[in-house]
N, C-alpha and C positions, 0 to 999 in steps of 0.2 A: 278839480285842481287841488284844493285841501288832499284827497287821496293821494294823490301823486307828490304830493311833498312829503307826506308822512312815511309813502315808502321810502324816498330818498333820505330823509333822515333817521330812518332806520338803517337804511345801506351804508349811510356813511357812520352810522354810531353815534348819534346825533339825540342818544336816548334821553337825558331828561329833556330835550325841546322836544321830541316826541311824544312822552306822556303828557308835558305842558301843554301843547298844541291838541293833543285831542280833547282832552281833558276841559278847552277851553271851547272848540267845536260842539261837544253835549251838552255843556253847560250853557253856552252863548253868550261866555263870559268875553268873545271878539269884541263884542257892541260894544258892550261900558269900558273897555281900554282905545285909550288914543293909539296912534302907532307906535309912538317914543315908548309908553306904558307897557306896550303888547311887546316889542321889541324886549325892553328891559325884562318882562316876566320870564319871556324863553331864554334867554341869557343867565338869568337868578336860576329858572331849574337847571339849565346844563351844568352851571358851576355847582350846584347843589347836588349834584347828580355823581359828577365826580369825584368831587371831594368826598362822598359817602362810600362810594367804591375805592374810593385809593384807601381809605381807611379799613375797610373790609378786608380787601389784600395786607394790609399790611398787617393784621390782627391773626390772618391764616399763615402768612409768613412766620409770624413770631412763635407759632406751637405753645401758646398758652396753654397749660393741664383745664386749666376751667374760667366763669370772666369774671372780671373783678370789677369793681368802682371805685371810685374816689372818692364818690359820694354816698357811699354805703357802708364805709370805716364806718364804725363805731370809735366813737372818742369818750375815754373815761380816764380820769384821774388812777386808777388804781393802775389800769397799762401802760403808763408812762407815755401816752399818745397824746403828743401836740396837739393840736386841730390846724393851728395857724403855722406850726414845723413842716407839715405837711404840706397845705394847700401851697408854700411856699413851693415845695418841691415839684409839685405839679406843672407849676409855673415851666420846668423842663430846663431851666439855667443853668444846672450843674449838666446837663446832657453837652450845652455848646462850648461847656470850659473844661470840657473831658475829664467831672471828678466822680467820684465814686460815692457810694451809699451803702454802708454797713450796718446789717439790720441783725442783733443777736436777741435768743430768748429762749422758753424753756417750750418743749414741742407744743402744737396747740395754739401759741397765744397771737397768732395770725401774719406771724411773720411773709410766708408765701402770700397771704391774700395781700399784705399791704406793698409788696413787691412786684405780685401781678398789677394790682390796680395801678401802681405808677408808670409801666407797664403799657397799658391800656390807655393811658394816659398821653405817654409820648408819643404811640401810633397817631391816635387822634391830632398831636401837634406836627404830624409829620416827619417823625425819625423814624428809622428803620432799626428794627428790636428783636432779638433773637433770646428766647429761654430755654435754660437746660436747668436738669435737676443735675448735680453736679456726679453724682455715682456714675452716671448714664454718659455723661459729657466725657469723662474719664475713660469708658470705657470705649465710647465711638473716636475717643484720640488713638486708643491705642489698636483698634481694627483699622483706621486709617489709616497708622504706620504701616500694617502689617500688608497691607492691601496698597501702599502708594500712593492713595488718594489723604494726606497726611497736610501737605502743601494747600492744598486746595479748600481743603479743611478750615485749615488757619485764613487762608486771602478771605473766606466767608465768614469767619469771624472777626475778623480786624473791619469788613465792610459794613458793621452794626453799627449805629450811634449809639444805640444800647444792648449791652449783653447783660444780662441776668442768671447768675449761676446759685441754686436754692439750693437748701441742704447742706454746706462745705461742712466738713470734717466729720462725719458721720464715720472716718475711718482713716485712718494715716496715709501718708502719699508712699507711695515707691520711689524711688528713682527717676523714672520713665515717665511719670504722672507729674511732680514738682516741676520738671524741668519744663513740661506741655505748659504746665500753670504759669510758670516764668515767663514763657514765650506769650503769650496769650495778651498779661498782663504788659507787657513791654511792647506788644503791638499796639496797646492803645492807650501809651501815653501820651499825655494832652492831645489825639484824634479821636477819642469812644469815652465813652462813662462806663459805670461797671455797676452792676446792685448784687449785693452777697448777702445771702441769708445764715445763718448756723446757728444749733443748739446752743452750742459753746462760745463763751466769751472772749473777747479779740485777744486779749494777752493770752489763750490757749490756741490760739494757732499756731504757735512753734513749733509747738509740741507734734499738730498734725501732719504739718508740713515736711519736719523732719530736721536732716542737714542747713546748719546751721545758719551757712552764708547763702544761700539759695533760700533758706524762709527772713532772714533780714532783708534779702533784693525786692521780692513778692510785697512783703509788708509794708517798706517803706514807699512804694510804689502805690499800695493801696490806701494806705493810710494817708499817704499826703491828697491834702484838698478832698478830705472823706465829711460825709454827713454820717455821724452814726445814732443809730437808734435802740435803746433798748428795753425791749418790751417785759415786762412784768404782768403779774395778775394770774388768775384763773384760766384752764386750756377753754375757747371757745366752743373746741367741737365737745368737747364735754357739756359745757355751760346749756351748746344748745340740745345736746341731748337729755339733759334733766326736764328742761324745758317741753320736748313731746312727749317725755314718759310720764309729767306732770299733769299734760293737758290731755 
């Protein structure tokens, strides 16, 4: 009987009650739970179960470059890093009041990491999160014109609770690129959050951006209801490259 349920709830997909259930069968962990108890344990792994896989997908879905944590920040005075600015962020509040997070600094000093980890963060609370390095993001907008999948582009971008675009201004917008950025940013007022990373400091995004009245639209859009962050100190991947040529 036990075998025949195990296949059934493998058929049906039933998988954390199926590892619970065997797992309870080798051990003879049935005896010492009541039925209420046993009931409740296969119940705790299936939701235990799912929740670890929707989390998973949504961590493949967002195309992280690599993982991050929130709890592997390094917090030090000298990088201008909260500990308590953060953890509040984690929190995910700025995600359901669709504001943004503007994180600027000089390369190195872990702007991407503290981006991804927040990041990593939302998946785990349950938003759907999508990352681009912004060069990249730019240029799959303008194959998408070019190709007519342009449209579709955008409904899957506006469909994020968080978008994450790293790296902005590494290079001045065009034309064709500000206006994509326009559109982007106007999709998801108050419906998405935004996290922006860049070398350059916010009052030099005009400059990146370009024409005048299309970088006042972008900015005052970004900037309102923005957390911004700005990191100082030493480049990390430096810091920890001293560190194995030391050791």
């Amino acid at each position: 009987m036990n075998e025949t349920t195990l296949s059934k709830m493998k058929q049906i997909r039933l998988l954390g009650m199926h590892s619970a259930f065997r797992t309870a069968i080798e051990t003879g962990k049935m005896d010492d739970l009541s039925t209420d108890q046993f009931v409740s344990m296969l119940v705790d792994a299936e939701w235990d179960d799912r929740q670890n896989r929707r989390i998973t997908r949504s961590i493949t879905n967002a195309r992280f470059h690599y993982q991050a944590s929130i709890e592997k920040i390094i917090y030090d005075q000298k990088r201008n890093m909260d500990k308590n600015s953060v953890l509040r962020l984690a929190q995910c509040e700025y995600i359901t009041k669709g504001g943004s997070i503007l994180i600027t600094g000089s390369t190195g000093v872990g702007k991407s990491y503290l981006a991804t980890a927040l990041g990593y963060q939302a998946c785990m609370e349950g938003h759907r999160v999508f990352y681009f390095n912004a060069t990249r993001m730019f240029a799959q907008l303008k194959m998408a014109k070019a190709d007519g999948s342009y449209l579709k582009l955008l409904a899957k971008l506006e469909r994020q609770h968080l978008l994450i675009i790293d790296d902005f201004g590494l290079q001045p917008l065009d034309n064709q690129n500000r206006l994509s950025l326009l559109e982007i940013i106007d999709d998801r007022q108050n419906k998405g959050a935004l996290i922006v990373t860049s070398q350059l400091p916010v009052n030099r995004w005009y400059d990146v951006i370009g024409e005048k009245t299309v970088a006042d639209a972008i900015l005052d859009r970004l900037i309102l209801q923005a957390h911004r962050i700005e990191l100082k100190g030493e480049s990390m991947r430096r810091k920890r490259a001293k560190q194995l040529y030391f050791f």
